[in-house]
C-alpha positions in Angstrom: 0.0 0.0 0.0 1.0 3.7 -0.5 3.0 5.3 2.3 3.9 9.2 2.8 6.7 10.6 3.2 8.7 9.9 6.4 9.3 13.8 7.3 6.8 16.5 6.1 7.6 20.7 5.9 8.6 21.6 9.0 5.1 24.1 9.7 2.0 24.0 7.2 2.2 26.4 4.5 -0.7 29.1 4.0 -1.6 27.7 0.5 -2.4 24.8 2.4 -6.3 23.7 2.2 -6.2 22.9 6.0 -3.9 26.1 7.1 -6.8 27.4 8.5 -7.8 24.9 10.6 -4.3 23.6 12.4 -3.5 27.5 12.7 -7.1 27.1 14.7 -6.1 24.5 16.7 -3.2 25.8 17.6 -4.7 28.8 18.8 -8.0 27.1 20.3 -6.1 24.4 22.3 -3.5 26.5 23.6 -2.2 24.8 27.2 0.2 24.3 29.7 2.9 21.6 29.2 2.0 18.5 30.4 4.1 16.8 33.4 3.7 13.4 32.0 4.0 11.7 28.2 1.6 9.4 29.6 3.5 6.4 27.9 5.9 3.9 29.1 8.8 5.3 30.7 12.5 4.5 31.0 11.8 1.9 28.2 9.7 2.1 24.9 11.0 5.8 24.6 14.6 7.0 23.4 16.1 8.3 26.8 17.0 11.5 25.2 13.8 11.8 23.3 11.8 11.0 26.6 13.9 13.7 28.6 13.4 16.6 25.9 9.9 15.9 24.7 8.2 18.6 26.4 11.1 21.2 25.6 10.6 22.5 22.2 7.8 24.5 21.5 4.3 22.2 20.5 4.9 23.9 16.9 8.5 22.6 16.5 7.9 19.1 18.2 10.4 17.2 15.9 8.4 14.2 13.9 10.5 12.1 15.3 9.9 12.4 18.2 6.3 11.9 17.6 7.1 8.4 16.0 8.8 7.9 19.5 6.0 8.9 21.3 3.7 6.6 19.4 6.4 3.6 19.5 5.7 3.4 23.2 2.9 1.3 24.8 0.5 3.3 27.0 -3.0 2.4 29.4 -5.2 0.8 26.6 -8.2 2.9 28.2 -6.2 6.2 26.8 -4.0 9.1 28.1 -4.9 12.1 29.9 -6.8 14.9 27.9 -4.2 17.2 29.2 -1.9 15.6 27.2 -3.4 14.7 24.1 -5.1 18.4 23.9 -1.7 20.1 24.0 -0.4 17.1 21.3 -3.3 17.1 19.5 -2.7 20.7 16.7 1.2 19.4 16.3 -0.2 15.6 15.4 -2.7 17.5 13.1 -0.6 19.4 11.3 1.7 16.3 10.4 -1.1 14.4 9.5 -2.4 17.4 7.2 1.0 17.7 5.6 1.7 14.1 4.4 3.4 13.0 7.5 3.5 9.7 9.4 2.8 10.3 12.9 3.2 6.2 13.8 5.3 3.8 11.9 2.6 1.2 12.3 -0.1 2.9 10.1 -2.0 6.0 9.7 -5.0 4.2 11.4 -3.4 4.1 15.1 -3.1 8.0 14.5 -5.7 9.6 16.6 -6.7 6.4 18.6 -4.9 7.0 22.1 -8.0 9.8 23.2 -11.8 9.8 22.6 -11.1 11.9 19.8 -14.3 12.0 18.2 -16.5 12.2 21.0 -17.6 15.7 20.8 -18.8 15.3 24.6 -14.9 15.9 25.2 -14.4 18.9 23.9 -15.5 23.0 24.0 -17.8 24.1 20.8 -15.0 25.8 19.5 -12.5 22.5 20.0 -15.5 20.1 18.3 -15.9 22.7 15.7 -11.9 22.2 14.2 -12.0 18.9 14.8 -15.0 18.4 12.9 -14.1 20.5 10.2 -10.5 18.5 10.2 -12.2 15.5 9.8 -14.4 16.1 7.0 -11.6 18.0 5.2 -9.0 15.3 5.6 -11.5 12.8 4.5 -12.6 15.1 1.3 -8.7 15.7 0.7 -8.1 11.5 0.6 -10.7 10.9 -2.0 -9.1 13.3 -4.4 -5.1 12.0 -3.4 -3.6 9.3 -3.8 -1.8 8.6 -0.1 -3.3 6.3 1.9 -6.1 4.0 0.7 -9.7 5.5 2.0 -10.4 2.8 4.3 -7.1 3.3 6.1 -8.3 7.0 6.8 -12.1 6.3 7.6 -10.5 3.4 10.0 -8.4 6.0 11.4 -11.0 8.5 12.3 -13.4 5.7 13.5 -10.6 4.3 16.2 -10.1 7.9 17.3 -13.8 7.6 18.0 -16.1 9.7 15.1 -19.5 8.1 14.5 -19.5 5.1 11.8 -22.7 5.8 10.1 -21.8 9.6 9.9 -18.6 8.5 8.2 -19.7 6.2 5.7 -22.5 9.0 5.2 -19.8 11.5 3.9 -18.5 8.6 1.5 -21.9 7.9 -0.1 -22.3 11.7 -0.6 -19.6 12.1 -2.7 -19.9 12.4 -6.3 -19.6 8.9 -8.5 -16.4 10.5 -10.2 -14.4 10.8 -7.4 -15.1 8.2 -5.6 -14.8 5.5 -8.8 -11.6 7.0 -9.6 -10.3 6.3 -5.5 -11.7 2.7 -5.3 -10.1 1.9 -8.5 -6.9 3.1 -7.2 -7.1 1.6 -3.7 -8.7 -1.8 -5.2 -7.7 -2.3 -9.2 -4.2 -0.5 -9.6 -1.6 -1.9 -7.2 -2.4 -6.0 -7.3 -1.2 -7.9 -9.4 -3.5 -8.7 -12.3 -6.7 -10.9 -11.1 -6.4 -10.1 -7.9 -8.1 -6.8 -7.7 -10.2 -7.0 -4.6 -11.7 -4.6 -2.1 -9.1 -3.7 0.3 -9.8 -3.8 4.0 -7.2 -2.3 6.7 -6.7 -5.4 9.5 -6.7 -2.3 12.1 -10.6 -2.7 12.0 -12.2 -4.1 15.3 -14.9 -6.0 15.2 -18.3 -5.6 14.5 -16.9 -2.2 12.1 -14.9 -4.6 10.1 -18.5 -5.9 8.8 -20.3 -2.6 9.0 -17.1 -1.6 6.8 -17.2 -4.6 4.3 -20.8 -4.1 3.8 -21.1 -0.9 2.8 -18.1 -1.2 0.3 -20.3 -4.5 -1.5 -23.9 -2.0 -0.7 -26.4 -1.9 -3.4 -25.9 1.8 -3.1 -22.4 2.1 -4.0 -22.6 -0.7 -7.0 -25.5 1.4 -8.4 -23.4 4.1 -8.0 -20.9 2.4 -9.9 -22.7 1.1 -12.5 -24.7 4.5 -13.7 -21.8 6.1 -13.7 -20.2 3.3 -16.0 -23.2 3.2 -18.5 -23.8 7.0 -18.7 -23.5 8.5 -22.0 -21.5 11.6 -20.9 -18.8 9.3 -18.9 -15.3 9.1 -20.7 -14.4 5.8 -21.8 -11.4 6.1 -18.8 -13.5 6.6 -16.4 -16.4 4.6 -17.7 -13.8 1.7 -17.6 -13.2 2.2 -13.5 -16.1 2.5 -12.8 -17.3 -0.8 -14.4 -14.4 -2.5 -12.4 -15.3 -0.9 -9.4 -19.2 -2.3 -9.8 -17.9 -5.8 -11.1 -16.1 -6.0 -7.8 -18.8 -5.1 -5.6 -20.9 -7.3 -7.0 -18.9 -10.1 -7.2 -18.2 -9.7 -2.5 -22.0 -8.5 -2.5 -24.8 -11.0 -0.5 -27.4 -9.6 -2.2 -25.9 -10.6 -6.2 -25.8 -14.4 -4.8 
């Protein structure tokens, strides 16, 4: 699968579609150094990383030592919000810019806080977050980083609503989204063995939710109009026919 690059820009630039929002969230969630990394200590961290990590500035936190941060093992029922809000813009903005912020997949990203759960968080927090999700999720269908399930997986471990989620996919036009699921299922296999692809970082019962709404009735129909329409360029009217021939072929309902 397609990885980013291992070290993005050092600070968003303003031509950035999501400057807006991370320069938001650094303003909006603003606070005091924590006293704790909330991870494993005097072991899963480099000694050096884990005696400077709360030095530099949040905007200058090095990537790598947010790769360190996320290499160590921490309480499974999350770290403190203290924490997490004053990591939180820094982790955003290297996600934004094509960074990894864990070596073990894009999907663990935004999983060690409640992220999602707008009960946490001020209108104002809920309000970036929200508008980070729905603009990072926009921003995947039309690049081609990491495969769409590997982001909706990520935002649904950090805690965002499922249906809502899955609702944003369906609303996005045939085009786009033909042109994503070819990518992420036809182009990188090798020949006949194009076949949805499904991050393992999916915990059960989403892992169905997910696999049934990529072989829906919905999104095949989706596929296939978009395949047989008159106005649809033969490139595209070829991706999308794939796409549909491979939802049918995983789909309940076509057996």
């Amino acid at each position: 699968m397609t990885r980013k690059p291992s070290e993005p820009p050092t600070g968003i630039q303003p031509d950035h579609p999501l400057f807006d929002i991370i320069e938001d969230a650094y303003r909006v969630f603003t606070c005091r150094k924590p006293k704790s990394i909330e991870v494993c200590r005097g072991c899963c961290m480099d000694a050096g990383i884990e005696a400077d990590f709360f030095n530099p500035p949040i905007r200058e936190l090095p990537l790598h030592y947010v790769q360190d941060w996320y290499s160590a093992a921490y309480d499974p029922k999350g770290i403190a919000k203290e924490t997490w809000a004053y990591l939180l813009p820094r982790i955003l903005e290297i996600l934004a810019c094509g960074g990894n912020v864990s070596n073990v997949g894009i999907e663990v990203s935004l999983n060690r806080f409640d992220t999602g759960n707008r009960e946490n968080w001020s209108m104002e927090e809920w309000r970036i977050l929200d508008s980070f999700q729905r603009e990072y999720l926009n921003r995947t269908v039309n690049r081609q980083e990491d495969f769409l399930d590997e982001v909706i997986c990520m935002f649904r471990l950090g805690g965002w609503d499922l249906e809502d989620l899955f609702a944003q996919v369906a609303a996005i036009s045939g085009a786009k989204l033909a042109q994503r699921l070819w990518h992420d299922w036809c182009s990188w296999p090798a020949p006949g063995r194009e076949g949805i692809s499904i991050t393992p970082f999916w915990k059960s019962p989403d892992n169905v939710a997910a696999f049934e709404f990529y072989t829906s009735r919905m999104l095949y129909d989706k596929m296939a109009a978009l395949a047989l329409a008159d106005d649809t360029d033969a490139e595209l009217a070829a991706k999308a026919s794939a796409v549909a021939g491979i939802v049918e072929a995983n789909a309940a309902w076509s057996h």
